[in-house]
N, C-alpha and C positions, 0 to 999 in steps of 0.2 A: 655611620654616625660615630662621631667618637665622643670620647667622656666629659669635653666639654657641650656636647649635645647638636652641633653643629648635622644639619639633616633630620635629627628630633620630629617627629610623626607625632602629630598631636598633641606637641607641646608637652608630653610627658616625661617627666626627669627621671632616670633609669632608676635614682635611687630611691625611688617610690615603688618600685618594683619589687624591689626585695624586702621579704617579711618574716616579722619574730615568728619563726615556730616556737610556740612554748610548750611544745613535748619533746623536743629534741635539742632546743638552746641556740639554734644555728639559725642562718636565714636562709631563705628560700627565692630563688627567680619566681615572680607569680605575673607570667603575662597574659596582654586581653586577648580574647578570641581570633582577634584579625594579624594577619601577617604585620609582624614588625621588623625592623631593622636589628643589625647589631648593636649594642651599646658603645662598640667601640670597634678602633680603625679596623679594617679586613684582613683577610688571610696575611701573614706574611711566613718567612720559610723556617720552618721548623727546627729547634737546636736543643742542642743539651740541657738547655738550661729551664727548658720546659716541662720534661721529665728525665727518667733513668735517673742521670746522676746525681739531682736535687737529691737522689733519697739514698744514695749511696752510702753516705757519713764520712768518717773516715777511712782514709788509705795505710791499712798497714802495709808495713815492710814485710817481706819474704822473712822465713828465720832462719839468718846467719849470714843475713848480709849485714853490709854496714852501713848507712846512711851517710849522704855525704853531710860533713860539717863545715859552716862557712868558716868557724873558728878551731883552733888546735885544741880550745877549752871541752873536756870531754873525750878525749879519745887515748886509746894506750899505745898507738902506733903513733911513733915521733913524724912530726909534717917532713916535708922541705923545708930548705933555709928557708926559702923565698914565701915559704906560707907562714912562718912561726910569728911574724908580727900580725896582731889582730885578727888579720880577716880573713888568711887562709886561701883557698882556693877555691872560685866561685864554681860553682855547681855547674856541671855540665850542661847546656846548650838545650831547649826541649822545643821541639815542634808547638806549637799553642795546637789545641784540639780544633777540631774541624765545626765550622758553624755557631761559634761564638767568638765574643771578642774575650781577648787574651793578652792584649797590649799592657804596656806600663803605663800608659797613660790613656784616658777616658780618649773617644775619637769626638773633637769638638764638634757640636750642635751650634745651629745659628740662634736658636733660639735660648742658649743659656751660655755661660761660662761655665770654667772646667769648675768641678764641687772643691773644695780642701776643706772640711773641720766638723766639730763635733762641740756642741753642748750639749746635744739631748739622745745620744745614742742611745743608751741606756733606756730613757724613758721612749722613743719612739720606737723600739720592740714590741713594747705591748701592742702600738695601732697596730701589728700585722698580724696581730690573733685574729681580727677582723677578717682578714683573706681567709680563710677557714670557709668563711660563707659565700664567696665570691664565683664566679661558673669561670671555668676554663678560659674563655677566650678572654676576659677581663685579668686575669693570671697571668696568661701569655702579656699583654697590655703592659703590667704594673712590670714586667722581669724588663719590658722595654726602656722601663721607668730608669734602672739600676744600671750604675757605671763601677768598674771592681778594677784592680789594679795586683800586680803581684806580690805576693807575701815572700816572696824568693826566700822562702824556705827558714824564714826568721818565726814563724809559729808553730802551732805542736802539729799542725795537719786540720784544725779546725774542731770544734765545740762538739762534745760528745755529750749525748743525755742521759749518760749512767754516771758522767765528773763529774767533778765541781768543775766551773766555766770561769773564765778568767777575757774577758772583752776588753781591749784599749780603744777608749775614747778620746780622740786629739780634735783642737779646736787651734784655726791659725788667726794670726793678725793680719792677713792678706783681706784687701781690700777686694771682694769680687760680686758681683751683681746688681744691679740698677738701684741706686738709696743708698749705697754702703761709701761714699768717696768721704763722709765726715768722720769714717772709725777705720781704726789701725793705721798700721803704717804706712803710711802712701810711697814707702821705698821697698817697701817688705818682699821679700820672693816666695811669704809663705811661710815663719817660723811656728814650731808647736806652742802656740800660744798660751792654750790650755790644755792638759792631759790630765784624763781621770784612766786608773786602771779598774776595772770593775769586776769586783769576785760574786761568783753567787756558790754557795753553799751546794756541798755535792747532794745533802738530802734537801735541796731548796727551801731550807726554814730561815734563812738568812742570808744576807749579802752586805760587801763592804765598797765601798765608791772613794779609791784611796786619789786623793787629789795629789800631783808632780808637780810642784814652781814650776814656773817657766826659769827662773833666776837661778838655781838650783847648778852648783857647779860640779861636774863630774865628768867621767871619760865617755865620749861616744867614739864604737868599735869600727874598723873597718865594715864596707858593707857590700856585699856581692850586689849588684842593681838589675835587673833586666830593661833594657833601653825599649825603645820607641821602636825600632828594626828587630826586632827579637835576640837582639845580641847583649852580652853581660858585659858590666865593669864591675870592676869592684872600687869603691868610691872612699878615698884613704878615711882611716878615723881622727879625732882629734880629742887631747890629753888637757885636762883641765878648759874645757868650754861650756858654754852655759846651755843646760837638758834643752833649750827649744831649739837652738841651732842641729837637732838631733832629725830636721824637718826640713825640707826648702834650702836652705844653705848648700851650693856646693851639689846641686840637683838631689840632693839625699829624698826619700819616698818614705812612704809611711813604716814600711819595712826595717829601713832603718830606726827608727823611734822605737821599734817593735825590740830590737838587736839592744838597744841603747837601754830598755826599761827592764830587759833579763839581766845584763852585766848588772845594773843598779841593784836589783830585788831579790835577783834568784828565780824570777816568777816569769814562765814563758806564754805570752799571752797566745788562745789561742786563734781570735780573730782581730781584726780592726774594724773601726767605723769612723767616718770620716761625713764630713759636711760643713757647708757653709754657711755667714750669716745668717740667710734668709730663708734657715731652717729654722732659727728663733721664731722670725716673724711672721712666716706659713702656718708654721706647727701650733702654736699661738693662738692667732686668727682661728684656726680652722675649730678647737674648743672653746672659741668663746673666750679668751683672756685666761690668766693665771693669777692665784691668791697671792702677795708676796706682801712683807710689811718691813716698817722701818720704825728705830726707836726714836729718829730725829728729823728733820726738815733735810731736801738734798735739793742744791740746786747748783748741778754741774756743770762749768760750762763747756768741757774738756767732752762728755758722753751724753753731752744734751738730755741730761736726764732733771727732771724738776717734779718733785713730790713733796708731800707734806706729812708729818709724823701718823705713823698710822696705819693700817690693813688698806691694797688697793687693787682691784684687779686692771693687770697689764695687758698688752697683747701688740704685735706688729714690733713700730719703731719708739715703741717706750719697754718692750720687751728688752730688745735688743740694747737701746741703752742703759736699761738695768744692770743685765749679765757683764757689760763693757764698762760701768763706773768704777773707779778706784781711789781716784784723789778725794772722795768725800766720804770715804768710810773706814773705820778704824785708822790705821798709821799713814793710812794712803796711799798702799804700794800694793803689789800681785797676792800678797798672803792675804789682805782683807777682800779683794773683789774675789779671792777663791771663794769665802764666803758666802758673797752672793751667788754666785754659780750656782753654790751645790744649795742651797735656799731655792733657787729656782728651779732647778732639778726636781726636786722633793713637790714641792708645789704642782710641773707639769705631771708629774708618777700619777698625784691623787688625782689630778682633773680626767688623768688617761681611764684609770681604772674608777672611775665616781659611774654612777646609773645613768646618767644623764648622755654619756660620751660613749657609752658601750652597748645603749637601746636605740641610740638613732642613727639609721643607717644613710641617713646623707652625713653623718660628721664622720662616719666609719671610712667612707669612700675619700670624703677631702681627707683622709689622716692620710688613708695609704697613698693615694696620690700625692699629694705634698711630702710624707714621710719618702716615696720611693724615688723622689725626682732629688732630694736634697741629698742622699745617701753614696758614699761612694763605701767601698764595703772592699775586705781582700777577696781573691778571688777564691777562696773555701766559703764564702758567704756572697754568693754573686747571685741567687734568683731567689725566686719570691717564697717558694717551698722551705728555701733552708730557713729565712728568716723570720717563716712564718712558724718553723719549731724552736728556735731561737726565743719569738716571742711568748712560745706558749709554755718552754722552759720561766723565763722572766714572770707568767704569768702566776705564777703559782707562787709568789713571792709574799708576803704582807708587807706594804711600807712601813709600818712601824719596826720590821726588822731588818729594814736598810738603814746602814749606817754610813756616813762620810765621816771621815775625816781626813788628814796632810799629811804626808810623808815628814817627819819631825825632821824639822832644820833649825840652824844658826846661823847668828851672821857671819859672813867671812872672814876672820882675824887678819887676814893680807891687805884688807882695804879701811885708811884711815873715814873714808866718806861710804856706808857703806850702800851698797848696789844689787851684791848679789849673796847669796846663802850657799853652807857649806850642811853636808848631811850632820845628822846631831848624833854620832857614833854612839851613845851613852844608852840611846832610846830609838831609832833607826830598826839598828836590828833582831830586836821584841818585834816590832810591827811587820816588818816582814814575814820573819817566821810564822807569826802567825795567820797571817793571809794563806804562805804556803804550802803549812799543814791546816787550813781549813778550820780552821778556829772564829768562833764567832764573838762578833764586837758587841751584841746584843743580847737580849736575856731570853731567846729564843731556847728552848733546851727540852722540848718536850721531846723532840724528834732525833735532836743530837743526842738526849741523854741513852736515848734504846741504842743508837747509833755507838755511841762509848761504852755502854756496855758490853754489847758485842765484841767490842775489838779489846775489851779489856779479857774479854774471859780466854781469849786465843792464848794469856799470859797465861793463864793458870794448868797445874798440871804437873804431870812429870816430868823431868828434864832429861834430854839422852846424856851420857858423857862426852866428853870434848874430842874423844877418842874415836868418837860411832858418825859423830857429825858428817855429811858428806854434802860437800859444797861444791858449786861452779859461781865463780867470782867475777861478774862485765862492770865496766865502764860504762855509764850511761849519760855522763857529765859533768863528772868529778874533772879533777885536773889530771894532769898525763901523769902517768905513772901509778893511780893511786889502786888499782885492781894487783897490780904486784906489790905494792907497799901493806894493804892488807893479807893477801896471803901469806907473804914472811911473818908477817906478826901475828896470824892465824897458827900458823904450824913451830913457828919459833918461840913464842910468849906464852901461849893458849893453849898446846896439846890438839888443836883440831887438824892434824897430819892427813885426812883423808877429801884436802881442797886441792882447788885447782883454777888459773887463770884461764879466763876462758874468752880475754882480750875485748870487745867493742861490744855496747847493747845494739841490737838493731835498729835503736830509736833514743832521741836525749829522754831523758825523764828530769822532772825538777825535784824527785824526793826516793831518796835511798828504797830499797821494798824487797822482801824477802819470799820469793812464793815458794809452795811445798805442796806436797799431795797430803792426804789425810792421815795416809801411817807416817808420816813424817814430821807431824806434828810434834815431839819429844824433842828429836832433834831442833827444829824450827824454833824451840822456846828457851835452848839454850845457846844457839847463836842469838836470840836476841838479847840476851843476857849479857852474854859476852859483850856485845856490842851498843848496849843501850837502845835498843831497837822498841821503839812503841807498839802497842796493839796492830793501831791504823798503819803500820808499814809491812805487818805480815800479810801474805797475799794467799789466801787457801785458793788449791789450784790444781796444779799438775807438775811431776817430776822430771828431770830433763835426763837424757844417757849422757853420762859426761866420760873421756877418753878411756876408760876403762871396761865403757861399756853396763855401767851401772849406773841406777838411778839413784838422781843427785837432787837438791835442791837450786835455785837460781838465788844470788844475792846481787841484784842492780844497784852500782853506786851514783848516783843522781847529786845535781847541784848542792843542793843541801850537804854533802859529807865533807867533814872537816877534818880528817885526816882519821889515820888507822890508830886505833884503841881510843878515839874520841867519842865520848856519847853523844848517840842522837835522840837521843829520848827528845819530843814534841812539848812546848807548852801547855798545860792542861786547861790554862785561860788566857785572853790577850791582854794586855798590857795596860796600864792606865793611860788614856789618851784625850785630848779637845776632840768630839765630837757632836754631830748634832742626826738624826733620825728623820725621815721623809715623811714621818705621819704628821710630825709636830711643824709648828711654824715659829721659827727664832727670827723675831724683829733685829734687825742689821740695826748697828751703828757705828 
C-alpha cells in the first residue's frame, strides 16, 4: 500500500497511526494487533542515500592538496592561457557513485515534469523536522520523493552545523505543471526568476533572506556544467547581462546561479533549493492557507489575482497568483512583487512552525510529501537525512529574527526608458559584508553578544614583536598573487621576517582567518594588529611545521581580502536598510 493508501486494510489512514509522545516530543508508529500492510510502496534496492553518507557531512580535502577551481579567482599558481578567462578549467570527469542518481538532470517521471524553482525553500525545511518521526521504510519512500542535480563544485561542499549556513533559493518563470499555462513566460527555458540567498546565523539567533532582482545587471562567470552523459562543458559567461539569465539560458544549471551569486556577494552558497510553481499551491493547501494582507483593492488581470483591502487567508491558485502579482503593487515592476514574495514567505515560516501544523500528523505527512516531491536540491542535499538536519538547523530560528530584505540597486543610467537596475555601489557593499561576516540584521544579540565577547577577548593581551611572528601565508580565494603580495609587505614594511608563502588553501574560503595553537596566541594578536584582523577571524587551534621545520601559524586569505596592508577589520553592525521581519505582517501596496 502506498502513501496514497491504495490496498489500505480497513480503511485506516496510516497518519492516524502515528502518535504525540509527550514524554519524548516525537511520534511514534502505534499499530493494531492484526497484521498490516506497509504504508508505503515495497522493498526496492538499497542506496546511499538511505544511510552512511546522509550522515557523512562534509568532504574535506586532504592537507596539501589543492582543490581544483573552476575559476583562476583564488589561486597563486597562474592558469593557462586557455583557462585565465572566467571559467578555467572544468573539474575532472567523476564516476557518479554506485546506486543513485547523479545525473545533471532529474531522470523524467510520467507522472510529473522536470521541478525548476523556489519560493518557499527556506520555509519548507521546517516540514522535514517532521521526518524525525517518521519509520524507515516511509524515509526510504520520501528520499524517493527527491530529484538533486550537480553542484559541479560551485558550492562550499554543503551546510555544516557548527557554520553559519548560507542556502540559495531560485524560483523560474518557466511554465511547468498542470494550472500553470496562465503564468510566466510561455517562451521561457527557465530563467532565475526569483533568487533569495538565505543566511542563517552561525549561533542560529538570526537569519537574513537577502532577495537578487531578476533585473539586476552584472557579469555571470563561465561555468563548468556536468551534462546528461556524465560528461562536462564549460558553458561560456557573459559581461553585462541580466542576474536571471544566470539560469536556463544557454542550458546554464543551478550551479551556475550558484558561481554568478559568489562573483556578485563574495558569499559562496553552500547548497541550492529549487522547485516549481506547484510548490506554492501544494505547500499551501496542505496548512490550510496562508495569512497575507494588502493596504489596497488588487484586481489583476495579468496574475489573476483579485482581493480586497485587508487580512486574507490564500492557499492553491490564489497563492500562487499572489507571489506572481506585480503590475498592481507599488511602481509595478520586479522590486515591488519581491515584496510580496518575502510577505509570503514570512507568512508560510509562522503557519509551518504555529501548534496547529506541528501537532497534527496527517499535515506533517502531506508537508513532506508535497515539500519532497516539489524540491530539486544539489546534490550535497539529495535525501531525506540531510534535509531533515538542514530543517532542524532552520528550526531553532525565531521568525521574529528573520529578516528580508534587497540587494540595494539603481536604475540603469544607460537606459533612457528604464528596465533593468545596476548594483547601488554607495550601499551594496555594507550589505554584503555584512551577511559575510555574519552580522545580524536584527536585534537578536543575546547569543551574539557572548558570541562577540569571546572573539573580542582573543584581542586582548600581550602582543609578540613583529620579529618573533612566524607565519605560513595560502590563498584561499583572494586574487593570484595576493599570498606573495602580503609576504613582501610582511617582511619588507612590517618587520615580520620569519613568514613564508606556503602557495594554495586546500579549500576557497569566503573570509580571511588566522589559526594558532594556544602559546601562540601573542604572536596571533599582533598579526592581527598589523593587519586589521577581527576577533571572529582568529581561529584558536593548531600550529602547522612550516619549511623550516618549526611551528608556524596558518594565515588563509579568503574572498574578502582587499589587498596587503588593507584592513579587514568586520562591521560591528549592519547597515541601515528597507527591511521587513517574518513575525510581522506588512500589508502590500
Amino acid at each position: 500500500m502506498d502513501a496514497q493508501g491504495r490496498g489500505r486494510a480497513d480503511n485506516i489512514d496510516p497518519a492516524d497511526q502515528w502518535v504525540l509522545n509527550p514524554n519524548t516530543g516525537e511520534y511514534e508508529l502505534r499499530l493494531t494487533p492484526s497484521p498490516a500492510q506497509s504504508p508505503v510502496p515495497g522493498p526496492r534496492r538499497p542506496s546511499p542515500r538511505d544511510g552512511g553518507r546522509a550522515a557523512s557531512g562534509r568532504t574535506r580535502q586532504p592537507a596539501g592538496e589543492t582543490r581544483p577551481e573552476p575559476r583562476t579567482r583564488g589561486t597563486d599558481v597562474p592558469a593557462p592561457r586557455s583557462a585565465r578567462r572566467r571559467g578555467g578549467e572544468p573539474e575532472p570527469e567523476q564516476e557518479p557513485p554506485q546506486g543513485r542518481r547523479a545525473a545533471r538532470r532529474p531522470v523524467k517521471k510520467k507522472s510529473r515534469t522536470k521541478k525548476v524553482l523556489l519560493w518557499t525553500g527556506g520555509s519548507m525545511a521546517f516540514v522535514l523536522v517532521a521526518v524525525t518521526a517518521a519509520g524507515y521504510l516511509y524515509i526510504r519512500h520520501l528520499n524517493g520523493n527527491i530529484t538533486s542535480l550537480s553542484d559541479d563544485g560551485a558550492s562550499t561542499g554543503g551546510f555544516s552545523k557548527d557554520q553559519a549556513i548560507n542556502i540559495l533559493l531560485i524560483g523560474t518563470d518557466k511554465r511547468t505543471g498542470k494550472g500553470n499555462e496562465g503564468y510566466g513566460d510561455s517562451g521561457s527555458v527557465g530563467h532565475a526568476d526569483t533568487t533569495i540567498l538565505l543566511h542563517l546565523s552561525k549561533d542560529r539567533s538570526n537569519a537574513t533572506a537577502l532577495s537578487i532582482p531578476r533585473d539586476l545587471i552584472t557579469d555571470i562567470p563561465d561555468c563548468p556544467t556536468q551534462q546528461e552523459d556524465g560528461t562536462r562543458k564549460v558553458i561560456p559567461g557573459s559581461d553585462g547581462a541580466r542576474f536571471n539569465q544566470s539560469l536556463g539560458q544557454d542550458d546554464r544549471t543551478p550551479s551556475c546561479t550558484m558561481r554568478t551569486v559568489t562573483e556578485l556577494t563574495g558569499i559562496t552558497p553552500d547548497d541550492f533549493m529549487v522547485a516549481d510553481f506547484n510548490a506554492v499551491k501544494t505547500l499551501t493547501e496542505a496548512v490550510d492557507g496562508v495569512d497575507v494582507c494588502l493596504a489596497k483593492d488588487i484586481d489583476d488581470a495579468d496574475s489573476h489575482l483579485k482581493l480586497s483591502k485587508g487580512t486574507h487567508t490564500i492557499s492553491g491558485e490564489q497563492a500562487l497568483a499572489f507571489v506572481r502579482t506585480r503590475h498592481s503593487v507599488g511602481f509595478g515592476g520586479d522590486l515591488s512583487r519581491i515584496g510580496l514574495q518575502q510577505q509570503f514567505l514570512g507568512a508560510l515560516m509562522r503557519k509551518l512552525k504555529g501548534n496547529s501544523t506541528l501537532t497534527s500528523p496527517t499535515k506533517m505527512l502531506k508537508l513532506a510529501e508535497a515539500g519532497t516531491k516539489a524540491l530539486t536540491v544539489d546534490d550535497k542535499l539529495d535525501s531525506i537525512g540531510k534535509l531533515k538536519d538542514l530543517g532542524l538547523e532552520l528550526g531553532k530560528l525565531n521568525p521574529k529574527n528573520l529578516t528580508f530584505t534587497t540587494v540595494p540597486v539603481k536604475d540603469n543610467p544607460a537606459e533612457k526608458v528604464h528596465a533593468t537596475v545596476v548594483l547601488d555601489d554607495a550601499k551594496a557593499p555594507a550589505v554584503f559584508d555584512a551577511v559575510r561576516n555574519d552580522v545580524s540584521f536584527t536585534d537578536a544579540k543575546k547569543k551574539q553578544k557572548a558570541a562577540k565577547d569571546a572573539q573580542a577577548a582573543r584581542l586582548k593581551g600581550t602582543k609578540a614583536p613583529a620579529s618573533e611572528v612566524r607565519v605560513r601565508i595560502l590563498n584561499g580565494g583572494a586574487v593570484t598573487g595576493s599570498a606573495q603580495a602580503v609576504l613582501n609587505w610582511l617582511q619588507n614594511d612590517e618587520g615580520v621576517t620569519k613568514s613564508e608563502n606556503g602557495g594554495n588553501a586546500p579549500a576557497a574560503s569566503g573570509r580571511t582567518t588566522l589559526e594558532y595553537a594556544p602559546d601562540q596566541a601573542p604572536q596571533a594578536r599582533r598579526l592581527a594588529a598589523l593587519m586589521g584582523l577581527s576577533g571572529s577571524a582568529l581561529k584558536p587551534g593548531r600550529s602547522v611545521t612550516n619549511s623550516q621545520g618549526l611551528p608556524a601559524m596558518t594565515l588563509t586569505l579568503g574572498r574578502d581580502f582587499k589587498g596587503a596592508g588593507v584592513s579587514l577589520t568586520v562591521p560591528s553592525k549592519a547597515p541601515e536598510v528597507d527591511k521587513s521581519t517574518a513575525d510581522k505582517v506588512k500589508c502590500a501596496s
